[in-house]
C-alpha positions as CSV (number, residue, x, y, z in Angstrom):
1,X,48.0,127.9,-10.1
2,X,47.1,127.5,-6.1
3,X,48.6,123.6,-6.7
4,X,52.0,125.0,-8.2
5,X,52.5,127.8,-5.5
6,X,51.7,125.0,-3.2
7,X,54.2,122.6,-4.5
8,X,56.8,125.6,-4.4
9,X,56.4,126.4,-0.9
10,X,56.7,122.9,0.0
11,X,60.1,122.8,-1.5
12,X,61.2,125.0,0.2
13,X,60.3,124.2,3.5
14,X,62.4,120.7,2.5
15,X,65.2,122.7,1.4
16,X,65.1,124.7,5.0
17,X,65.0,121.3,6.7
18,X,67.7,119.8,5.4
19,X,69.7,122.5,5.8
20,X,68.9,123.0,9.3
21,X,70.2,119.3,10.0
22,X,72.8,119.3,7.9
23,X,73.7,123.3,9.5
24,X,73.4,121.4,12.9
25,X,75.7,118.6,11.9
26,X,78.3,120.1,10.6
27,X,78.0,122.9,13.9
28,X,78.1,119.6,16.3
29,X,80.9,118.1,14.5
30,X,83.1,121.5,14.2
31,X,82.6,122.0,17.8
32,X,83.2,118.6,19.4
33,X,86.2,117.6,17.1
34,X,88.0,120.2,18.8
35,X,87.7,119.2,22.5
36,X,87.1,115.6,21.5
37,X,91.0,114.6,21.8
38,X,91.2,116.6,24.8
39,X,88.7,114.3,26.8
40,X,90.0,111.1,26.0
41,X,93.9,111.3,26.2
42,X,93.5,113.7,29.3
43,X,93.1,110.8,31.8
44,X,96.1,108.9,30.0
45,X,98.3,111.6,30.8
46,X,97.0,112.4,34.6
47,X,97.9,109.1,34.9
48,X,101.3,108.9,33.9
49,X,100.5,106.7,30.8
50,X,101.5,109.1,28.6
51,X,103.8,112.1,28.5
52,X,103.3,115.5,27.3
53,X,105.3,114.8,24.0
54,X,103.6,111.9,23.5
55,X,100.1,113.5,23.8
56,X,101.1,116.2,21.8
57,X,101.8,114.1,19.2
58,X,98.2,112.0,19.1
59,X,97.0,115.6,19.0
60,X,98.4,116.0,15.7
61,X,98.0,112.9,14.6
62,X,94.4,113.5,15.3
63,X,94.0,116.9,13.5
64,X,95.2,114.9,10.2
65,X,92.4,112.8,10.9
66,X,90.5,115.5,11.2
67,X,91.3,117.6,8.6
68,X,90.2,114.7,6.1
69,X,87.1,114.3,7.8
70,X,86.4,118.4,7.7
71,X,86.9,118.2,3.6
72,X,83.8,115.9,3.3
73,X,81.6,118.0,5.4
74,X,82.6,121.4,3.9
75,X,82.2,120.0,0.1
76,X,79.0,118.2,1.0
77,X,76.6,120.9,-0.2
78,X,79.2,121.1,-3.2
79,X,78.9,117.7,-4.3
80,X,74.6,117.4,-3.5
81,X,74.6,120.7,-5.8
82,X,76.8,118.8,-8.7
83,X,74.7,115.7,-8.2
84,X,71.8,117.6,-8.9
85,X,72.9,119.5,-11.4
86,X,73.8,115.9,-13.2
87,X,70.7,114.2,-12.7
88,X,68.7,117.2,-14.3
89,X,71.0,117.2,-17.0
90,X,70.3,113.7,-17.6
91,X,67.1,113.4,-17.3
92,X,66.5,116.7,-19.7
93,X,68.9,114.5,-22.2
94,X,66.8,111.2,-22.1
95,X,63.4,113.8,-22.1
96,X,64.8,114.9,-25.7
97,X,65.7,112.0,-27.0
98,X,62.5,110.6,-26.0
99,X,60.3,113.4,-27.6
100,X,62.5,113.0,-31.1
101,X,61.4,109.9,-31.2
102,X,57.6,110.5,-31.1
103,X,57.0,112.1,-34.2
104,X,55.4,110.0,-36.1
105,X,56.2,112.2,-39.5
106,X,58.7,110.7,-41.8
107,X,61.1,112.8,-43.6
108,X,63.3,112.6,-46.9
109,X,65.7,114.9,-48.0
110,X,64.9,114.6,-51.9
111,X,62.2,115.2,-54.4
112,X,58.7,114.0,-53.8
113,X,57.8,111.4,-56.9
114,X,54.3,112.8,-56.6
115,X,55.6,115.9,-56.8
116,X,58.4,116.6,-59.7
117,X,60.1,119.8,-59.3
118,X,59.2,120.9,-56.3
119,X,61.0,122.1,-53.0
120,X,58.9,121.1,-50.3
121,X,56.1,118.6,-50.5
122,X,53.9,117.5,-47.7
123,X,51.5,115.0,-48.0
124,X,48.7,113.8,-45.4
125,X,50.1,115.9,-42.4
126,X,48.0,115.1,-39.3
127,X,48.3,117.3,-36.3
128,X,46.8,117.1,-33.2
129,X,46.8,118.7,-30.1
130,X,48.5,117.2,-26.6
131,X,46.2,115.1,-24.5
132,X,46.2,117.5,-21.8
133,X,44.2,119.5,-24.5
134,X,41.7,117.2,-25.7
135,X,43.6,115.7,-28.8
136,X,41.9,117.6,-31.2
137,X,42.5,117.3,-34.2
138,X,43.7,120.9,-35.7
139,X,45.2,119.3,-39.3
140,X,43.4,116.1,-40.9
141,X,45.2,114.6,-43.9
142,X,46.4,118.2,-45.3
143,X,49.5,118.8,-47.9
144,X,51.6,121.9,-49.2
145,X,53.6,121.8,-52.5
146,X,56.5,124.7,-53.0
147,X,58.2,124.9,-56.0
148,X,62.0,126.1,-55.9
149,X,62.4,129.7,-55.8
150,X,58.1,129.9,-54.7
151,X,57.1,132.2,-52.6
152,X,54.2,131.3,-50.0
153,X,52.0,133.1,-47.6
154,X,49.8,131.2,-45.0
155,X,47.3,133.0,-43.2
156,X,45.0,130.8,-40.8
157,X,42.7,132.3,-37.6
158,X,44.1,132.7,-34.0
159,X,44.1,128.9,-32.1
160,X,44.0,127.1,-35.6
161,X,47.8,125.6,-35.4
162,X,49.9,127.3,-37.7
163,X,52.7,126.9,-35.9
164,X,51.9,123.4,-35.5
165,X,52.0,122.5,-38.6
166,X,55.5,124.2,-39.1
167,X,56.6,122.4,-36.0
168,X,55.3,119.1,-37.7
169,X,57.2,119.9,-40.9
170,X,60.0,120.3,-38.4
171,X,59.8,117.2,-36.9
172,X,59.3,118.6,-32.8
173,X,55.5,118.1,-32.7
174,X,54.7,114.4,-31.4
175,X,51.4,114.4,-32.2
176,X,52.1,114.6,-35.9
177,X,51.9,112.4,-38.7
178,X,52.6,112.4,-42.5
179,X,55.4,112.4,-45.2
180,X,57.8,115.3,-45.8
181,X,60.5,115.9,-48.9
182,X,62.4,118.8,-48.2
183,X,65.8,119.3,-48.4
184,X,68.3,119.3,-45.2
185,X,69.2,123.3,-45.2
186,X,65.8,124.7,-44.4
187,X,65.4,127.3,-41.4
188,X,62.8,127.5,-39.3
189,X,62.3,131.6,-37.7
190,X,59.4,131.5,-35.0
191,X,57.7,134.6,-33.7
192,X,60.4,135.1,-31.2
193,X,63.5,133.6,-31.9
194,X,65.9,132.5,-28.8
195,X,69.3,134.6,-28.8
196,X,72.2,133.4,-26.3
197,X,74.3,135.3,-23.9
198,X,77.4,135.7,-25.2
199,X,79.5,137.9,-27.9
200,X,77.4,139.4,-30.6
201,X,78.7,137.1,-33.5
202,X,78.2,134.0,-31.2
203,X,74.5,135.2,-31.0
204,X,74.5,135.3,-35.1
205,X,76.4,132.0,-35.4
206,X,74.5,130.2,-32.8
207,X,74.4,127.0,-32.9
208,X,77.4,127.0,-34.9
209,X,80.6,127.9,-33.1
210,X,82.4,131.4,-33.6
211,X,84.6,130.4,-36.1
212,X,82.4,129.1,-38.4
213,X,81.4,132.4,-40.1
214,X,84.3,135.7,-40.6
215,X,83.5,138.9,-38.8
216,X,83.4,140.2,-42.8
217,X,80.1,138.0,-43.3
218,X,79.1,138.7,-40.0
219,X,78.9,142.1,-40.3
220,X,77.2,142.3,-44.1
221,X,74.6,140.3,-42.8
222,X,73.9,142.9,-40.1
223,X,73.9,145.8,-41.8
224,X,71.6,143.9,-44.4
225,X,68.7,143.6,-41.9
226,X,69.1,147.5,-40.7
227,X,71.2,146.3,-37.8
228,X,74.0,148.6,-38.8
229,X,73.5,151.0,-35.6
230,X,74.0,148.3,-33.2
231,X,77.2,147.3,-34.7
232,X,78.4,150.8,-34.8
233,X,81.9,151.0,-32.7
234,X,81.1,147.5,-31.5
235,X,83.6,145.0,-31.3
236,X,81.9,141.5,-32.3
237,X,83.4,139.9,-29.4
238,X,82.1,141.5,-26.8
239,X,79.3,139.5,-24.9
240,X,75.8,140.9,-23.4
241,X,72.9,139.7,-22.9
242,X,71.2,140.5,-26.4
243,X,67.6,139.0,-25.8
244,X,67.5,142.3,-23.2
245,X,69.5,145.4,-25.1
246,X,67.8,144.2,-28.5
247,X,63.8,145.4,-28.6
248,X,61.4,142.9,-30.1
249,X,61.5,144.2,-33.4
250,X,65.3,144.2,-33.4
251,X,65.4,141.0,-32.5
252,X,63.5,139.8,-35.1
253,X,66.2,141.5,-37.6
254,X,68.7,139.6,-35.7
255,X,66.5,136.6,-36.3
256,X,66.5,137.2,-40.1
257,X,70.2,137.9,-40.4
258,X,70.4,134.8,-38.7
259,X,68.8,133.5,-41.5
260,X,71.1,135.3,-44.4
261,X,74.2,134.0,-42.6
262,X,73.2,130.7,-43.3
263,X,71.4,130.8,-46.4
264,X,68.7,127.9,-46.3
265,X,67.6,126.1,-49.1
266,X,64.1,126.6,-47.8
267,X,62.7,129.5,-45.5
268,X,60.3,129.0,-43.2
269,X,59.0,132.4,-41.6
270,X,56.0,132.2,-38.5
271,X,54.9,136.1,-38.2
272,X,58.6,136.7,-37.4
273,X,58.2,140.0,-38.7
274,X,55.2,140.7,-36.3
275,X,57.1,143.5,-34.0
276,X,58.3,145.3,-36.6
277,X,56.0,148.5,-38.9
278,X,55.2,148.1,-42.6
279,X,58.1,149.4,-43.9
280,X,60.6,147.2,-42.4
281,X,58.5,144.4,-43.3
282,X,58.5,145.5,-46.9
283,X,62.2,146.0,-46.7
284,X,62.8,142.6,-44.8
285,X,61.0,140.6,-47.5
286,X,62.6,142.7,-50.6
287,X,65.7,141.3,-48.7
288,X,64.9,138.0,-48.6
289,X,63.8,138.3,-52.4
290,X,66.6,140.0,-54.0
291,X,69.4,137.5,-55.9
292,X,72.3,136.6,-54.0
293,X,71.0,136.7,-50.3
294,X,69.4,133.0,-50.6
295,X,70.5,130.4,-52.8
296,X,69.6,130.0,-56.3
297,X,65.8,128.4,-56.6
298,X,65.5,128.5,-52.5
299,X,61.9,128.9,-51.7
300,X,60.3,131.3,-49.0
301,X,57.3,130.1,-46.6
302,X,55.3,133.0,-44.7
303,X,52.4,132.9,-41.8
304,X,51.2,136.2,-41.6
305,X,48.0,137.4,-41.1
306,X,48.4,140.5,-43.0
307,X,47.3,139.4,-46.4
308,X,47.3,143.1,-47.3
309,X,50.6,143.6,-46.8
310,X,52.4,140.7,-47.8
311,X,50.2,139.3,-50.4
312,X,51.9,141.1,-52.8
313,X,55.4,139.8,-51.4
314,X,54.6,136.4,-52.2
315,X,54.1,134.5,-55.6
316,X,50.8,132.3,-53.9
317,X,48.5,131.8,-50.9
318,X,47.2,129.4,-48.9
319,X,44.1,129.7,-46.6
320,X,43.0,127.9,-43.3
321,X,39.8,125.5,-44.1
322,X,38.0,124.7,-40.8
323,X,36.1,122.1,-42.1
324,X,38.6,119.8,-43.3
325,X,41.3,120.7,-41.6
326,X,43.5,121.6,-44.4
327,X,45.3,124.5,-46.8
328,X,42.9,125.7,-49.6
329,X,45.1,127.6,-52.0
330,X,43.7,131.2,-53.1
């Protein structure tokens, strides 16, 4: 932590320097270009070289000059801050191509042949943990089968890489390998979902565009998830800041009718009803469950640690094994 406050402070004290110079620069400049012309066609004209007109004149052929020269100071800071702006733009571009490449999981969107009839079939998943942290090993060799229309709860301890597995199924974890069948319309709902500034429906839609979902569907899907209230009055249009006005449990609601919107073929929920009490929870999954809010034979994937609770929810379980590194089912 004492290295990172460090490297701040240093950059800053950069940032002060180069301004100073570049404040005393432009300062300089400003001040001499005005007397500058003054000084050197004065001893023309005490002379006789020149007349008045005639130094008039240079004057203003000067301050052309001049004024050319003053649009590349003024802009200067302009155009560093746009430079900058590129290059981190580029570099976080070539940074996520680069890190889609890692994985070393291979995906196929259709039925596993080991598998018949299932949904979801993951075979020999491998997950480790970044080098920083010791590549451990957190999942050796393990698999998942989901029938369509299955309903499945994971529960696992704290530190054991839940979420890594999902992220592996995903395709973002590097150190990952394995096979995957899934479909292409699955969902993914973390804990805490990311919302973006703008109007409420662009919030809903993200990352599709505005347009690509009516105000109509927009709107059932809220009022399905108990989000009725914040609608209330509200015109979808107008933009905030939701990941602040919405609390976490609301945002999760926002997360799941997220998930209605788009309907996935394939469900994949990581405690993203955490924030929320039992009875939303209960209403949140007899949502999810009831005919017509997913596709026909879409499947639903919990972690949860609340076996209690949403045991019951869920048609079978899977449990952490620590010594293989893989799912036991219950």
């Amino acid at each position: 932590m004492e290295g990172r406050f460090e490297s701040i402070i240093r950059v800053w004290w950069m940032m002060m320097l180069y301004t100073k110079r570049l404040s005393f620069f432009t300062q300089f400049y400003m001040q001499t270009s005005v007397t500058f012309p003054y000084l050197v066609l004065a001893p023309n004209y005490f002379k006789g070289q020149i007349s008045m007109g005639t130094m008039f004149m240079l004057f203003r052929a000067l301050a052309s000059v001049k004024g050319a020269f003053d649009w590349v100071l003024t802009s200067y800071s302009s155009l560093t801050e746009f430079r900058a702006t590129a290059d981190r733009l580029s570099n976080f571009r070539v940074a996520v191509d680069k890190s889609g490449k890692t994985t070393a999981v291979t995906h196929f969107q259709s039925a596993s042949p080991n598998s018949p009839g299932s949904v979801l079939s993951a075979e020999a998943i491998t997950v480790r943990l970044p080098s920083s942290a010791g590549s451990r090993v957190v999942w050796n060799g393990a698999g998942l089968v989901v029938r369509e229309g299955e309903s499945v709860l994971l529960t696992a301890p704290e530190g054991s890489g839940k979420s890594c597995f999902f992220r592996a199924l995903a395709g973002i974890w590097p150190d990952a390998s394995g096979t995957v069948y899934m479909p292409a319309n699955v969902l993914f709902v973390p804990q805490r979902s990311y919302i973006p500034q703008g109007s409420l429906k662009q919030a809903l839609a993200h990352p599709d565009e505005e347009g690509a979902f009516t105000d109509e569907d927009v709107t059932r899907a809220l009022d399905a998830v108990g989000l009725g209230r914040v609608i209330s009055g509200r015109d979808l249009a107008k933009e905030a800041n939701w990941a602040l006005m919405l609390s976490g449990g609301e945002q999760q609601r926002m997360a799941i009718a997220h998930a209605v919107l788009r309907r996935p073929q394939i469900l994949f929920l990581d405690e993203a009803t955490s924030a929320m009490g039992d009875e939303g929870v209960l209403e949140l999954y007899r949502l999810l469950r009831s005919p017509g809010i997913l596709p026909a034979g879409a499947a639903l994937v919990s972690i949860s640690h609340d076996i209690s609770l949403l045991g019951p929810m869920h048609d079978s379980r899977y449990s952490f094994c620590a010594n293989g590194g893989v799912w036991i089912k219950e």
